[in-house]
KEFITOR-567839 format. One line per field, with one value per residue (C-alpha): residue in one letter; y, z, x. Coordinates in pm, whole numbers. Example, Ala and Ser with C-alpha at 12.3 -4.5 7.8 and 13.67 -1.06 7.14 Angstrom:
2
res <- (A:S)
y <- (-450:-106)
z <- (780:714)
x <- (1230:1367)
//
This chain:
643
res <- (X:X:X:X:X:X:X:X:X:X:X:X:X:X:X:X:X:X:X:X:X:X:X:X:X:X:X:X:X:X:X:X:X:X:X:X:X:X:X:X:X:X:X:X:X:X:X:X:X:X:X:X:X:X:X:X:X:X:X:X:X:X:X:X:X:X:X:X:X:X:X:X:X:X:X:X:X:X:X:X:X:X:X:X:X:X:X:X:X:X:X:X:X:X:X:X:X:X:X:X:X:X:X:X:X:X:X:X:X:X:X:X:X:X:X:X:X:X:X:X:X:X:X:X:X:X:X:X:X:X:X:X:X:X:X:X:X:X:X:X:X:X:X:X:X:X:X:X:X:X:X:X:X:X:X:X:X:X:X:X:X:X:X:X:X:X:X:X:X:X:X:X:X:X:X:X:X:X:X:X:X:X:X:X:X:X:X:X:X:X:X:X:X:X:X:X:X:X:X:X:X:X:X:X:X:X:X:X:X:X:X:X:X:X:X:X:X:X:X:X:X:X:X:X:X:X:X:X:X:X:X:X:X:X:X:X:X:X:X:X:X:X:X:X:X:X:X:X:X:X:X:X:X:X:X:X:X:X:X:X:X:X:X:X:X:X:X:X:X:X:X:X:X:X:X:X:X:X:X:X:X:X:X:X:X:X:X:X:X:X:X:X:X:X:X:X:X:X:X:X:X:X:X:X:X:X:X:X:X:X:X:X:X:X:X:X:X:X:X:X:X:X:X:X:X:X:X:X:X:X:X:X:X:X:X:X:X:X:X:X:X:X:X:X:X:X:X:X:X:X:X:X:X:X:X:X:X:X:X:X:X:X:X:X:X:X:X:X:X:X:X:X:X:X:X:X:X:X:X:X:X:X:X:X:X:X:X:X:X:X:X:X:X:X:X:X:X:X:X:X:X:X:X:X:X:X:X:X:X:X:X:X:X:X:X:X:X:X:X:X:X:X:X:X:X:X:X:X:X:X:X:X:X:X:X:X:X:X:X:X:X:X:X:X:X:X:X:X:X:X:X:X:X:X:X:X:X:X:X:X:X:X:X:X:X:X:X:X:X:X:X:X:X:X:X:X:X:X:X:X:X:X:X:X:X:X:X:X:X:X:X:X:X:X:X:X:X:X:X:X:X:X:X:X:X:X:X:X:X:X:X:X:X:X:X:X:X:X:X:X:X:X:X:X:X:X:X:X:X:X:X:X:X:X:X:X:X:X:X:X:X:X:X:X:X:X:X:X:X:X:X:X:X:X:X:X:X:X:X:X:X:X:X:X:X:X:X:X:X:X:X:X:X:X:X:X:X:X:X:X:X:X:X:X:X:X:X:X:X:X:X:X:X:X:X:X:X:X:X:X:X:X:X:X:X:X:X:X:X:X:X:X:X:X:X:X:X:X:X:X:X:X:X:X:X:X:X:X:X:X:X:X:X:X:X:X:X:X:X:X:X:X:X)
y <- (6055:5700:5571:5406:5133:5258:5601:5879:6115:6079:6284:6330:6145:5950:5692:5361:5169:4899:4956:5270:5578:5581:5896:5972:6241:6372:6427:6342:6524:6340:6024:5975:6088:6023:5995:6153:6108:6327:6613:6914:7107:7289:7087:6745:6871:7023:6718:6545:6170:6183:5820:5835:5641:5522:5574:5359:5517:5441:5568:5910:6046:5947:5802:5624:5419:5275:5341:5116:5301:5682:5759:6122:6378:6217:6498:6433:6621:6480:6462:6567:6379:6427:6811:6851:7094:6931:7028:6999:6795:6932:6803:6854:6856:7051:7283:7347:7570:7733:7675:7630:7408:7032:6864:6651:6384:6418:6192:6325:5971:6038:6315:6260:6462:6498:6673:6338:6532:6803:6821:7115:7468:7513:7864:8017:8188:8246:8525:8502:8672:8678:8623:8692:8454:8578:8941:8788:8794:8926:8612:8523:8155:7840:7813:8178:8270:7914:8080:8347:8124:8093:8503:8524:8249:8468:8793:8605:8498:8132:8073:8158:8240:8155:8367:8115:7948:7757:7810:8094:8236:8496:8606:8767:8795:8756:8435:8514:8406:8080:7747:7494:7405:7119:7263:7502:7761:7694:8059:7985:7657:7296:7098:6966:7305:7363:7037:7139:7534:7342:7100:7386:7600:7307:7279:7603:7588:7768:7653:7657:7781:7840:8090:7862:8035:7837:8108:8141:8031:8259:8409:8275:7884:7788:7504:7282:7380:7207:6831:6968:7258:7141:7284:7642:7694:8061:8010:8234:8558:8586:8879:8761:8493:8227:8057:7693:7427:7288:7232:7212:6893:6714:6877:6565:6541:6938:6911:6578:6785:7084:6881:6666:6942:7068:6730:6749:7019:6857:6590:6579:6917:6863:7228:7343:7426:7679:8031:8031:8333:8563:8263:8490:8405:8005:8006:7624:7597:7184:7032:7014:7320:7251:7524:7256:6975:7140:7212:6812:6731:6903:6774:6443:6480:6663:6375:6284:6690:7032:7169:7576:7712:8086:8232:8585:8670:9042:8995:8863:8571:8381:8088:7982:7984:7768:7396:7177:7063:7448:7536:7628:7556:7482:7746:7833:8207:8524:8771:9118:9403:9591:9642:9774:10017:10166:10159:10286:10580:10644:10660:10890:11119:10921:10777:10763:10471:10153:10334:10563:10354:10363:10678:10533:10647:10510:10359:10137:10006:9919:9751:9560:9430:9310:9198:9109:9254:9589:9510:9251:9357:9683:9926:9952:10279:10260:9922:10071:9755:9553:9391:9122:8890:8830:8699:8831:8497:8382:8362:8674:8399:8352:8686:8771:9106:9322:9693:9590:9281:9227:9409:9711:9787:9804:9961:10299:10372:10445:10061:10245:10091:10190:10392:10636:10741:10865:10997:10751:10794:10689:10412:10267:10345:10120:9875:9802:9802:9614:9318:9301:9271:8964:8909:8662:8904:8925:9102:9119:9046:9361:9492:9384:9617:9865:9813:10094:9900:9984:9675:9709:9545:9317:9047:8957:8873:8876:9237:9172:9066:9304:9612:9498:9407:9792:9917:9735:9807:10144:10202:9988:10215:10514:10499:10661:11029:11103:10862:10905:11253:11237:11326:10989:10815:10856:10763:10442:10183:9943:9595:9452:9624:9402:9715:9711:9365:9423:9782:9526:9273:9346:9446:9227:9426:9680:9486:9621:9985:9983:9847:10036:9910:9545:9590:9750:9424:9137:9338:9310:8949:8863:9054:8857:8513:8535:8773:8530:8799:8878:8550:8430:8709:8559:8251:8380:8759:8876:9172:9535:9896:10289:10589:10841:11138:11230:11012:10832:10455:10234:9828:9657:9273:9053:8834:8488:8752:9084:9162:9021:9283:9468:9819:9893:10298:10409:10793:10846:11244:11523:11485:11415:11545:11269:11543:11436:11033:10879:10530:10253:10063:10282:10186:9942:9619:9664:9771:9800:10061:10080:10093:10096:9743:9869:10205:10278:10577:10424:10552:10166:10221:10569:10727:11044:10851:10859:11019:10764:10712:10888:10643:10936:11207:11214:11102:11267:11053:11131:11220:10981:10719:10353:10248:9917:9884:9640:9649:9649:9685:10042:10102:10420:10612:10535:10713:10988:11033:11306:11367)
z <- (12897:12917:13242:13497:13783:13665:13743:13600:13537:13486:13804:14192:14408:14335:14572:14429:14491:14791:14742:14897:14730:14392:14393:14080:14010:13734:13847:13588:13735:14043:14145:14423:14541:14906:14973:15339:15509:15772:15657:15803:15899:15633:15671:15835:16183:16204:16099:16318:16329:15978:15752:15469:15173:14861:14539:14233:13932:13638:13266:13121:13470:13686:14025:14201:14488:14614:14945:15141:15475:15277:15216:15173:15355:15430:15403:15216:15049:14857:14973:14635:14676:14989:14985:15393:15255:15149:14854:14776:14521:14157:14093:14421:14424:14765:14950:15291:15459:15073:14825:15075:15301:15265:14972:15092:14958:14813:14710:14419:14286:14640:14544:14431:14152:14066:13727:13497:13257:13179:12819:12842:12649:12272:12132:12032:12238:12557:12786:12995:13345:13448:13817:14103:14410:14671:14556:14449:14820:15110:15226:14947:14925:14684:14938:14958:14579:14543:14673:14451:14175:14065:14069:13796:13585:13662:13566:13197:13242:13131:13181:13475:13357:13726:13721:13789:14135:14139:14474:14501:14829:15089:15168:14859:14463:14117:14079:13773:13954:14077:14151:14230:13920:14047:14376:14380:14614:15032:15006:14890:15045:14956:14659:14711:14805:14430:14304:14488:14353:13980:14047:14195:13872:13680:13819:13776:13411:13418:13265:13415:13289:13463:13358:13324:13318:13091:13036:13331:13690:13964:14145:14513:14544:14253:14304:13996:13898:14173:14033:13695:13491:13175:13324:13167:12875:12795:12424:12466:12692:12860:13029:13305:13424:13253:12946:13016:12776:12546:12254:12384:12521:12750:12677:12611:13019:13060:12763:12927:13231:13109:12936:13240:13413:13131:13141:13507:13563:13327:13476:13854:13844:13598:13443:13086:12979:13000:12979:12801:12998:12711:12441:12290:12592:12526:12285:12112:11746:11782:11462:11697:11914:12244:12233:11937:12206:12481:12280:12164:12538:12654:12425:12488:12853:12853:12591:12544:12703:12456:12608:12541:12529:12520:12459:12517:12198:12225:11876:11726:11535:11347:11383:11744:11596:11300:11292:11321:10956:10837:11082:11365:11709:11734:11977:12043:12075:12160:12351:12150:12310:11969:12125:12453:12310:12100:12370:12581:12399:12279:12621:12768:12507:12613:12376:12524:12568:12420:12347:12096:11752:11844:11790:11973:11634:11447:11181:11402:11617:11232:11209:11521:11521:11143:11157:11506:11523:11420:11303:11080:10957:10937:11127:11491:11574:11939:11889:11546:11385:11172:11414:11420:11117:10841:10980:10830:10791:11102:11295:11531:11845:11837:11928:12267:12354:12684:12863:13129:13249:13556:13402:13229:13567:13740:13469:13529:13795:14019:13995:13892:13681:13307:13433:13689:13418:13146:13221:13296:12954:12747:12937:12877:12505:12492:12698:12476:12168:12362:12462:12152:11903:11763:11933:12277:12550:12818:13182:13443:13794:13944:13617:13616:13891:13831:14144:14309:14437:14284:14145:14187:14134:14458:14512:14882:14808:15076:15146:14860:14569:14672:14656:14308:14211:14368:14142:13807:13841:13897:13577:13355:13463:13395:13010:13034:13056:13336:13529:13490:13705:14036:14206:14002:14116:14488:14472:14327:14583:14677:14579:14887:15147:15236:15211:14827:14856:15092:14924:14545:14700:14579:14817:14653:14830:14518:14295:14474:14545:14131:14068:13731:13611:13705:13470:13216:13212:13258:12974:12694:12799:12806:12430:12314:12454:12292:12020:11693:11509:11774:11857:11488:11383:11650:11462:11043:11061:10924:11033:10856:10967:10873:10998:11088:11226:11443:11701:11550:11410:11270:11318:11091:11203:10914:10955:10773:10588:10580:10788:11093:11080:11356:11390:11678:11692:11860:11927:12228:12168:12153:11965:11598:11360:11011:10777:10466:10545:10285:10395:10267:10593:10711:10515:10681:10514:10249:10384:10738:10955:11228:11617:11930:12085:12330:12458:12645:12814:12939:13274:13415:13364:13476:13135:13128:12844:12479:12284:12064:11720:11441:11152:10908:10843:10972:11288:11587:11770:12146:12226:12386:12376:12194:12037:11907:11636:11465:11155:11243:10968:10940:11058:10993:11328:11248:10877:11003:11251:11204:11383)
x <- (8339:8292:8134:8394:8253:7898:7989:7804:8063:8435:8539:8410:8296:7975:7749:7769:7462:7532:7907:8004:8146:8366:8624:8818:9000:9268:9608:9836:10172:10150:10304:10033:9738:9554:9225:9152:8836:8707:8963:8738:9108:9318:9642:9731:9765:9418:9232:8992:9037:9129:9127:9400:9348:9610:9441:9455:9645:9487:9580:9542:9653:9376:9342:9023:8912:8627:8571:8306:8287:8216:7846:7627:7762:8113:8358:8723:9059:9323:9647:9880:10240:10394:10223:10142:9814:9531:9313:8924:8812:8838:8496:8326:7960:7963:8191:7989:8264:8347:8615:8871:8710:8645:8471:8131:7976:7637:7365:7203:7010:6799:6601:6238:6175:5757:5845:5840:5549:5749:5863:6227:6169:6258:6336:5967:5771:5973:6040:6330:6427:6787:6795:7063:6926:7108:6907:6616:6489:6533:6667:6884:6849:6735:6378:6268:6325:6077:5825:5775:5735:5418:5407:5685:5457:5187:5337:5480:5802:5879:6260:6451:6778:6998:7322:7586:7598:7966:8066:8297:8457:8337:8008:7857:7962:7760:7943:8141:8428:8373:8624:8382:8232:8048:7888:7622:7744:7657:7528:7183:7149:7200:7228:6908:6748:6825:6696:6367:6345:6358:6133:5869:5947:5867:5560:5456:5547:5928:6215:6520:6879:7208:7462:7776:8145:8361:8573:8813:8780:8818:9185:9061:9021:9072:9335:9287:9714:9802:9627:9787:9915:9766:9404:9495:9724:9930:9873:9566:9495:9158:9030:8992:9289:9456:9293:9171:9357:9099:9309:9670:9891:9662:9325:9154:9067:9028:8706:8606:8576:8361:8165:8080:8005:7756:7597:7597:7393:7127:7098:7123:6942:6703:6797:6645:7003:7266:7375:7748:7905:8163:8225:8420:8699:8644:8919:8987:9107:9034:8871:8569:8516:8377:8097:7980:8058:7883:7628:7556:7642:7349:7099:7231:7192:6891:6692:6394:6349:6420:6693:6805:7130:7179:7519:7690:7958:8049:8178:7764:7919:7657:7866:7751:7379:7463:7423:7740:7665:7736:8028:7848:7844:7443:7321:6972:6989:7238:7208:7147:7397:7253:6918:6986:7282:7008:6753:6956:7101:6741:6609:6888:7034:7387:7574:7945:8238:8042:7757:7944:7802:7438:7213:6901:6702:6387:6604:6822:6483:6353:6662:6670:6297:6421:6765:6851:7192:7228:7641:7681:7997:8014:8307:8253:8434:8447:8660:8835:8758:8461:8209:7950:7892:7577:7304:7002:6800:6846:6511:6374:6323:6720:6853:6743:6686:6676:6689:6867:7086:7285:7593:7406:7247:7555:7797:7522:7743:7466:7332:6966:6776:6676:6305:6481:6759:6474:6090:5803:5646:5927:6015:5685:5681:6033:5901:5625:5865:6103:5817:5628:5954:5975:6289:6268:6234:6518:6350:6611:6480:6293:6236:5893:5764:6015:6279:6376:6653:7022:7186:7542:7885:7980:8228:8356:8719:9035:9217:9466:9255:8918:9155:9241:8882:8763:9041:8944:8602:8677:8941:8648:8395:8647:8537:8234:8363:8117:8190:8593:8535:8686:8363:8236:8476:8479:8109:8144:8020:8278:8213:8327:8084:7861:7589:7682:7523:7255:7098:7110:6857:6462:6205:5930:5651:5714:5494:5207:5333:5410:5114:5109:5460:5334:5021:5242:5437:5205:4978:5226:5327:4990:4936:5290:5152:4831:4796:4838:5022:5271:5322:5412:5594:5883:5947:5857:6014:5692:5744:5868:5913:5949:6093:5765:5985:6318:6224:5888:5853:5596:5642:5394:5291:5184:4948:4819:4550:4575:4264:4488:4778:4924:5087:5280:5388:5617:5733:5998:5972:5756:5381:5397:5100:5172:5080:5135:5171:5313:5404:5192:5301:5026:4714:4487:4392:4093:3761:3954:4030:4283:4184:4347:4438:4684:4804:5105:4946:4645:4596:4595:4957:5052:5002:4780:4475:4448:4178:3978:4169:4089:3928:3940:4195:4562:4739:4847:5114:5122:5467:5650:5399:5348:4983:4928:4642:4418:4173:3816:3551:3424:3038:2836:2946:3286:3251:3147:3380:3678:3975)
//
């Protein structure tokens, strides 16, 4: 990626200061390639006063020009060969009429950032919230989801995780299957409209992270085969469309291109860091893997700034969180599917299709708040093979952990969220353990206030390819025996209605009609942000656990002297009486007793009160409740209190 005519990035088109504009792209199986200015028409007879342009060839397969008459906003295709279509620019950094329309010029050097004090996000101590913006609001865009904020800093979060924003066609989609990797998507508003929502979180104290797919790129719009066919390679099969080429003849321009766009998004956006959509897809077998090259990329980019890079790996391979000196690939943190299988199982009584190797019981939340993942190797039935690798030293802070995500939402069937599928009381009681495990917290947007609004599967594609899309979703969804039923599936909402869209978007008025499930939330965060124990315990694993009953757990917190421990319990089923108690993780420090800090059923948050807790004699456990406890030193009233 070394710069070219002071260029920042090897590809696009970039303002050159008192010059013009410098456009370079990689087309190595072409004999020629045209600039053509003014190219708002989708072939050479529709074009408006259009200005072709001969570009350069240079070595490696790339052409360039300098063009003194372009400037911000200045629309242009290439012209491939004698090809009568024209094509958008591979590296684009704006597609105002979509993927198929013409590629525009942007000025990204003009925007005044006021966020020069902020110092990036590290791994400790954050709380993350995975965000759709075009459901966000009401309105869908970059300037409406700005303005709420502050609220979100309010409330606890600290990183915005963005689901990814490549500009993809139609009118609606998760963005999963984007073709523009270099322009944020004309949905939710301009390039700069971005710039601005990251500078605002910045100055409310939020990170920022995008969700980046370097997986597979989209089946409409995606037109990078026709610069060359060494963009995607057959030597690998991805889920999802063809393989890109990062270790195969010709790679060396398809990596420089990913990682240009990683750096990009650091630096003309001022982002945090990045999401890594399935890395298990991102297949390379290069001395250097580019996950590892990414990785360096965006601490390189993001300098002096901490940058944080979360990854999904379906497989949990410890290998992404290791440093590059051990193997690894140098990732912050991983998403823990672990967690919400158990949680999910635990809360519902379900345990089908992908579910089937979690029991939702005491044991595997012990597990979780201890280990991270729950399979480190061990047989996974449902896939009839070993899953996950060791990692039981790696710290809590890097797994991150969640009861619902954008994908676990929708794969319900019914898009409803995890508190209408189980009763009000256990929901709270795993939404404490959930918040105060050691594990970085994962909150996906509307969770906070408990949505009532579905979150579905939606993606506006072209007759042809939507009919397809309805029918995948349809067969995935098919292996969850209920929802393989044909009365299941002719209720399945169609992910190209645009009501599918419009009934996912938040009604943010909710926070004050759940006023309760708001409190519940921006309690624990508060207790997680500024309890010393709970805090530590994410970064030093000080932290163990027992099994109390069928459904019944104890989480003990360690602090720096004993007189500073925590309990958290935790029952998700009917009330528990701990006669006898034998588990030491039980007895309060010396000359301590245990009291309540925090109660799950306190009526603040729906729950129907707890009595005071018993300093002498044995425990009740409300059923389907969560107490946290601290030592306090015993006084004369308290002695002679009973249960």
């Amino acid at each position: 990626m070394e710069s070219v005519n002071n260029r920042r990035f090897p590809v696009g088109a970039e303002l050159v200061q008192d010059q013009g504009v410098h456009f370079r792209v990689w087309a190595p199986e072409r004999k020629t390639v045209k600039l053509v200015l003014n190219a708002n028409g989708e072939n050479s007879e529709a074009l408006h006063s259009p200005i072709r342009i001969d570009m350069q060839k240079e070595g490696g397969g790339y052409f360039s020009t300098l063009v003194k008459e372009a400037r911000a906003e200045t629309l242009y295709r290439y012209q491939l060969d004698d090809d009568p279509q024209l094509y958008p620019d591979p590296a684009s950094r704006f597609q105002p009429q979509g993927p198929h329309g013409p590629s525009q010029v942007v000025d990204a050097p003009a925007f005044e950032w006021t966020d020069s004090a902020w110092q990036g996000i590290e791994a400790h101590g954050q709380v993350i919230y995975e965000m759709h913006v075009g459901t966000f609001t009401q309105e869908g865009t970059w300037l409406a989801a700005a303005k709420e904020l502050p609220e979100l800093a309010a409330v606890g979060m600290t990183i915005l995780e963005i689901m990814p924003v490549a500009d993809f066609p139609g009118r609606f989609g998760w963005g999963y299957d984007g073709v523009n990797w270099f322009a944020p998507t004309r949905l939710y508003g301009t390039p700069d409209d971005f710039r601005r929502f990251v500078n605002q979180a910045h100055a409310a104290g939020l990170g920022v992270i995008l969700d980046v797919v370097f997986n597979h790129f989209g089946p409409d719009g995606n037109y990078l085969e026709k610069f060359s066919n060494d963009y995607f390679t057959d030597r690998y099969q991805c889920d999802w469309g063809a393989a890109l080429n990062f270790d195969g003849p010709n790679s060396g321009p398809v990596r420089d291109y990913v990682l240009a766009n990683a750096a990009y998004w650091i630096e003309e956006f001022h982002l945090d860091g990045l999401r890594l959509d399935a890395t298990q897809q991102i297949f390379d077998s290069s001395p250097r893997h580019i996950i590892a090259a990414i990785a360096e990329t965006v601490r390189r980019a993001g300098a002096p700034r901490k940058t944080f890079l979360v990854a999904e790996n379906e497989p949990q391979n410890v290998r992404l969180f290791l440093p590059e000196a051990q193997g690894g690939f140098g990732i912050d943190a991983l998403w823990n599917d672990d967690f919400h299988h158990t949680a999910m199982v635990a809360a519902t009584g379900r345990a089908d299709a992908y579910y089937s190797d979690h029991r939702g019981a005491p044991q595997e939340f012990v597990s979780a708040l201890k280990r991270g993942f729950l399979y480190q190797g061990q047989w996974y039935s449902w896939q009839k093979k070993a899953r996950g690798t060791e990692a039981l030293h790696i710290a809590p802070c890097k797994f991150v952990n969640f009861i619902q995500n954008h994908d676990q939402v929708a794969n319900s069937g019914s898009g409803k969220r995890l508190h209408l599928l189980t009763s009000p009381s256990r929901y709270r009681a795993l939404t404490a353990l959930f918040l105060l495990a050691p594990q970085t917290p994962m909150l996906f947007q509307g969770q906070e206030f408990a949505a009532l609004s579905p979150f579905f599967y939606f993606a506006d594609h072209k007759d042809e390819i939507a009919h397809l899309v309805a029918q995948g979703r349809s067969d995935f969804l098919a292996q969850f025996r209920s929802l393989a039923t044909p009365e299941m599936q002719a209720r399945l909402p169609d992910p190209g209605d645009p009501m599918t869209f419009s009934h996912s978007k938040l009604n943010l008025n909710e926070r004050y009609q759940h006023k309760e499930s708001y409190a519940l939330h921006a309690d624990l965060l508060h207790l997680r942000r500024t309890d010393p124990v709970f805090l530590a315990a994410q970064k030093n694993q000080r932290v163990d656990g027992a099994v109390l009953g069928p459904d019944a757990l104890v989480i003990r917190f360690f602090g720096e002297n004993r007189e500073d421990d925590r309990l958290l319990l935790v029952n998700l089923s009917r009330d528990i009486h701990l006669v006898p108690s034998p588990e030491p993780l039980l007895a309060p420090p010396l000359e301590h007793v245990w009291d309540i800090l925090w109660s799950s059923e306190n009526p603040r948050y729906g729950g129907l009160g707890m009595p005071p807790w018993p300093r002498q004699g044995n425990w009740y456990l409300q059923g389907e409740s969560a107490v946290a406890l601290h030592p306090v030193k015993p006084t004369k009233d308290t002695d002679n209190h009973e249960q």
